[in-house]
C-alpha positions, 0 to 999 in steps of 0.5 A: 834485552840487556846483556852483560859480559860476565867477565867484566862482572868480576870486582863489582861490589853491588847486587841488586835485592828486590822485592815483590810489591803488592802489584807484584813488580819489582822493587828495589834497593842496593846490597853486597853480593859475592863471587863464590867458589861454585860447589862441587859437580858444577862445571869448573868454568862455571862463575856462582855468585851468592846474595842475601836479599832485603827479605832475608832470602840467601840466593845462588846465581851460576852463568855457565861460561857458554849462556843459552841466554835461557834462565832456570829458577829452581824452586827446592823441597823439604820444607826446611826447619832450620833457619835459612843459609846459604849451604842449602842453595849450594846443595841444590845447585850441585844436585841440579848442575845439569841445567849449568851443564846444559847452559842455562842459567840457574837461581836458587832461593833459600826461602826467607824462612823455614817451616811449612810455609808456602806463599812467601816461598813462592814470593821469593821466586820471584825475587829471584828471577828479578834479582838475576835480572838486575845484574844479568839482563832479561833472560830469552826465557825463563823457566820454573822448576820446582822439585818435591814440596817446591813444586807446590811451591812453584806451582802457586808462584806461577798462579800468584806472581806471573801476571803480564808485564808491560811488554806483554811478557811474563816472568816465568815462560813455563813451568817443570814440576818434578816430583812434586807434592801437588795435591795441596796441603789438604791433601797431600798430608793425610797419609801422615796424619794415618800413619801417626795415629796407625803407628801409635796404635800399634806401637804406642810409643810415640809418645810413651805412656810415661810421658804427657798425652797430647793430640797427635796432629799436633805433632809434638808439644812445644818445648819437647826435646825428642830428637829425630835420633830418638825417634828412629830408636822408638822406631826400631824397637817396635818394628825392628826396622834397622835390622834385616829382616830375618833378624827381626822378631816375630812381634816387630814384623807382624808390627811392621806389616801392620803399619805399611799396610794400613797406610800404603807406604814402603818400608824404607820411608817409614822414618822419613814419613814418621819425622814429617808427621811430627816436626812437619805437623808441629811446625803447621800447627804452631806456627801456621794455623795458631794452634787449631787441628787442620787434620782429620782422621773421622771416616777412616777404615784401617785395616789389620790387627793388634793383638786380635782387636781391629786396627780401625777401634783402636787409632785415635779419631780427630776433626778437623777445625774449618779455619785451621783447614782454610788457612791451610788451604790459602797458603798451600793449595794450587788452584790451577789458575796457571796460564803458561804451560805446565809439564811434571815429570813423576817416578811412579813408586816414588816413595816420598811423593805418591805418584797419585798426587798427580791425579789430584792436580789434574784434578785441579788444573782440569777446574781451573779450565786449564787442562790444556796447559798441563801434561804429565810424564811418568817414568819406571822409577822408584827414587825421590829427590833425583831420577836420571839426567834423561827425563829432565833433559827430555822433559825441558826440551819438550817444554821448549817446543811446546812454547816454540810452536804454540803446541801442546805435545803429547806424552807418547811424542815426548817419550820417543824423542827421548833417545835421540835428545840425550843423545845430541846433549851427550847425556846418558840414554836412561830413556824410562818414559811410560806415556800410557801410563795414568795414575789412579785417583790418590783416594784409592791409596790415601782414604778421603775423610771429611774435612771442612771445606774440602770436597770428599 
């Protein structure tokens, strides 16, 4: 392995950008890159450096000042659908200095473009980890995280772009995913295509009846100006959702229970979810799948009333068109076809990402023949975009040993070494693992509906 004394890296005026040819190695030309101040929380001996790559791609690389010599590459959520700068890596590097503090090495990619796209994000992984190589040396390990939406993300890099080099070594040596949106675009997005037409049936503001109709898996016209402010506005004047309960009329709450529980969703993510439903679909049916309706609502039931007539005769019904559906499919769907161990770690009331999601991409490991190479963590939690620097020191440790020993542990065996992990990396004891715990099949909570190439 090439090892370079970072030190000796200050002054240097070049990086190396690459990219991912079609056989999937690396190639190469020269840019400028810059030693930065790192962002806030990252340990102040810590050295960032910043680099946009030939494609486009903002990247954040941070060599902690004592390197393990393992390297992690995070791959982020969202999507984002702002064009890509170099403040969203510097968020993620912050949100994620634990792997610094550890110290691994990270790199985080912007991601060459924004919107719902996954497979060049994956490919921008890629990149990443050969442009760390380039400038740093070949890692002892690499490991792939991918949190939220990147986890889907990261989960296709591992399926596309993780073939055995030369020397019989892969890019990435295993595989975390937190979180994670894991059910594929065909799947993950259908509780937002309920709520749409479940939220415009009982509050049929959205759009207003003094503004021009249009398919609501669309998501919003081209060229609409509502903003997300707004939205929230429409929001909260049907379902009093800003305001505490108790001030709420009585027409807002019956309002409100109507919505959350058609679709199964808790009341503080309600917006979140809506502004995914509209900007999110706008962005996939725009710009992904040119104009065509990847959604279904056909086969549905939605219970609960409006203003005494059902629920279930009164939202919108919608087919999906089969080629929107596969190109969906193409891009966002894991296949399973993951050789290197995976490990999730997943809160089980997280609110963004259903916990269910889990169930479908064992689903999916277990029919790519791969179910060996999965295990899944839950924890007692209720939050998203970060659980607790336990589970992800415990889950990254057991990780280690599966690949130092070729063994494959067991949930129960990693959830008792939680205590005495943290404990040697001083890190608080917030040991929540639940290793009995098993989620339930995501059509349980998501209704499955007919959708052109997409099994019931």
């Amino acid at each position: 392995m090439i090892m370079v004394n970072r030190r000796s890296l200050r002054g240097l005026g070049l990086l190396i950008a690459l990219t991912v040819g079609r056989t999937g190695h690396a190639q190469s030309t020269v840019t400028r890159f810059t030693t930065v101040a790192c962002p806030a929380n990252v340990p102040t001996d810590a050295q960032c450096h910043i680099a946009r790559d030939v494609n486009g791609a903002f990247i954040w690389a941070v060599m902690p000042q004592v390197w393990n010599t393992q390297l992690v590459v995070h791959a982020h959520g969202g999507p984002d659908l702002t064009p890509p700068d170099s403040s969203g890596p510097a968020e993620d590097v912050s949100r994620w200095n634990l792997w610094v503090r550890l110290g691994y090495a990270l790199v985080v990619t912007s991601y060459r473009q924004s919107g719902v796209v996954v497979r060049t994000a994956a490919e921008d992984l890629a990149v990443s980890r050969a442009l760390f190589v380039a400038q740093f040396g070949e890692p002892t390990r690499t490991m792939l995280h991918g949190q939220s939406w990147g986890a889907g993300v990261a989960a296709r890099a591992a399926e596309w772009h993780n073939a055995p080099r030369a020397n019989g070594r892969r890019p990435f040596d295993a595989v975390l995913l937190t979180n994670g949106v894991l059910g594929g675009a065909t799947w993950s997005y259908d509780m937002r295509m309920d709520l749409r037409v479940v939220y415009q049936a009982v509050c049929r503001n959205h759009p207003r009846a003094d503004e021009s109709a249009y398919p609501l898996w669309q998501g919003l016209p081209s060229g609409t100006r509502l903003t997300r402010a707004q939205l929230a506005d429409r929001v909260d004047a049907c379902t009093g959702i800003r305001r505490p309960a108790a001030e709420r009329t009585a027409e807002q709450a019956r309002n409100l229970a109507t919505i959350l529980g058609a679709v199964q969703i808790p009341e503080r993510t309600l917006i979140a979810h809506l502004n995914w439903g509209t900007w999110h679909f706008q962005d996939i049916v725009l710009r992904r799948t040119a104009g065509r309706n990847p959604f279904a609502t056909i086969g549905v039931r939605y219970p609960g009333q409006v203003e005494g007539r059902s629920l279930d005769s009164l939202v919108a019904r919608y087919s999906a068109d089969s080629v929107a559906v596969a190109q969906l499919a193409s891009d966002a769907d894991p296949t399973g076809r993951i050789d290197v161990p995976v490990l999730t770690v997943h809160g089980i009331d997280d609110p963004t990402a259903f916990v269910e999601l889990e169930h479908q991409f064992a689903y999916t490991m277990a029919k790519a023949g791969r179910s060996d190479r999965l295990l899944q963590l839950f924890t007692q939690d209720g939050e998203h975009s970060y659980l607790h620097d336990a589970a992800y020191v415990t889950a990254m440790q057991g990780l280690s040993r599966w690949l130092e020993t070729g063994r494959r542990p067991s949930a129960a065996d990693v959830a008792a070494s939680c205590a005495s992990v943290v404990s040697a990396k001083a890190v608080a004891a917030d040991c929540r693992f639940l290793p009995s715990y098993r989620p339930r099949p995501l059509a349980e909570r998501v209704p499955a509906r007919l959708k052109p190439g997409v099994p019931r």
